[in-house]
N, C-alpha and C positions, 0 to 999 in steps of 0.2 A: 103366315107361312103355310103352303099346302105341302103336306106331306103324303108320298102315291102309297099309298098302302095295298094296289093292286094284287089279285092272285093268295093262292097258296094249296093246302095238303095235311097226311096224317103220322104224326111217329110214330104207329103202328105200321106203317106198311111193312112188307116183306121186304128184305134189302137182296142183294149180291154183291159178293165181294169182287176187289179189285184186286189188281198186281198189289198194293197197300193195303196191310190189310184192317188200319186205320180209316178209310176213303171206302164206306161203302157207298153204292151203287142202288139207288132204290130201283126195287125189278120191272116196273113198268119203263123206265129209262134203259138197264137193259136188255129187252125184247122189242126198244122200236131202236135202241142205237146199240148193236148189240158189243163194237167196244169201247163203251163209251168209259171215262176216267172222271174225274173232279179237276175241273180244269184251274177252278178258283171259287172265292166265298167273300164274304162281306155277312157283315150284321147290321140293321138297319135299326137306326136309335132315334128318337125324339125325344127332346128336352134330357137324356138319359134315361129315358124309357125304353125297353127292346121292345122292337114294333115287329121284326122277323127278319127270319135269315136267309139266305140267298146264296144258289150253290150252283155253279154254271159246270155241265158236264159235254164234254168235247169227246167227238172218236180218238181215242188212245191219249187223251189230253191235251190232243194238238192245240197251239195257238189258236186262241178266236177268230172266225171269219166266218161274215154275214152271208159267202157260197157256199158255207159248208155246216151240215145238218148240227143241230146242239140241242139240248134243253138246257133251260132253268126252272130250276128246283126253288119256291118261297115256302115257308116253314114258320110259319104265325107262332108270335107267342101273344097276341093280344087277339079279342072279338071283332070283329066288323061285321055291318049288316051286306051284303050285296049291292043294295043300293048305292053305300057310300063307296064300294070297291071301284063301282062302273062311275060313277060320278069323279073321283080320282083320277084313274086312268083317261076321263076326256079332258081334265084340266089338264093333267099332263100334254097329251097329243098337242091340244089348244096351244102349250108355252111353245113346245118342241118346231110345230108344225106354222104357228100359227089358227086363223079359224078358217078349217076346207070344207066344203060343200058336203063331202062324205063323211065328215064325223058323227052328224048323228044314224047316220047308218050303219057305223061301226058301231054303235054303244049300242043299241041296239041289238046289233049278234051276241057284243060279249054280254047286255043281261041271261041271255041263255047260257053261258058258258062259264059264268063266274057264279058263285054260290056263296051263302053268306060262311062265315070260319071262325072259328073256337079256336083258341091257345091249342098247337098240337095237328092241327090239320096241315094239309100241304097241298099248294097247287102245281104242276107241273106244266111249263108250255113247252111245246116241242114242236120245233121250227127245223122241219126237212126239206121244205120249199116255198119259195118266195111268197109265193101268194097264199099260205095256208099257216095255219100253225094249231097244232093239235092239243087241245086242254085235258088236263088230269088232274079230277077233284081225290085226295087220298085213294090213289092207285085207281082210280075208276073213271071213265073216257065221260067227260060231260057237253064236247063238241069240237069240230071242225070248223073251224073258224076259216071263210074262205074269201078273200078280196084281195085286189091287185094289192102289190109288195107290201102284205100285210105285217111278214115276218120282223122284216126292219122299221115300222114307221110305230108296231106295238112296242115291240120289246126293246127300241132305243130307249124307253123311258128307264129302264133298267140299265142298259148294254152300251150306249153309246156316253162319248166324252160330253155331248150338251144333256145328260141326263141335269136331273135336280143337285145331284154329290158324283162328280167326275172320278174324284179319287176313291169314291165306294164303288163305281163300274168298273175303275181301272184294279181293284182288286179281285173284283166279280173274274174279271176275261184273263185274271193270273200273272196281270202286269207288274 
């Protein structure tokens, strides 16, 4: 069984609060979505191990929709190297997609974009247009990720119903 361990970030970051004041808002989420809410969350387990959590923030908390700008928020509670993140994230594409011509050009971008993570970090991807989606290692820009309909073909591995756990996206997107 593969399990995507892809992305994450820091619990130190600066937060900003929301209308809830429960639901904060880490600050680099809002100054690129500036109303952006907690739209939904999931915890990611293996065997009963927490592997990290997952917190999808939408403008004003609108319903999910791949037209419309969002981040996800991943929040490691376990180590991985980088290697194994980007090695992950192309088995996934691989189930998802299939095997395309461009994936190893994609793993490729994301080794520059993904960074190895300690218990405690956080990655942020932020998806404001199709073909781009902008990476944040604990509050800090690590890259512009830039290829045709990048936004949906990365982050279905997360966000969509043929992910790995339907019913942990379907709580992600606040279903």
């Amino acid at each position: 069984m593969t399990v995507c361990v892809a992305l994450a970030g820091s619990s130190s970051a600066k937060t900003a609060q929301t209308d809830s004041p429960h639901l904060a808002v880490p600050a680099e989420i809002a100054s690129s979505l500036r109303t952006a809410a907690q739209r939904g969350s999931a915890k990611v387990r293996w065997l009963g191990i927490p592997i990290y959590s997952a917190r999808l923030f939408t403008a004003n908390a609108a319903p999910f929709s791949w037209s419309q700008p969002f981040a996800l928020e991943l929040a490691y509670d376990r180590s991985f190297k980088r290697d194994r993140l980007v090695y992950a994230s192309g088995k996934e594409l691989e189930r998802l997609e299939g095997d395309q011509t461009d994936h190893p050009e994609i793993l490729s971008k994301l080794q520059g974009c993904y960074r190895t993570v300690s218990p405690g970090d956080r990655f942020v991807a932020f998806g404001a247009q199709k073909d781009r989606v902008d990476f944040l290692f604990n509050g800090r820009k690590t890259c512009e990720l830039s290829h045709p309909d990048i936004r949906k073909r990365l982050l279905s591995i997360w966000m969509s119903d043929q992910s790995r756990d339907p019913k942990l996206s379907s709580q992600l997107r606040g279903q």
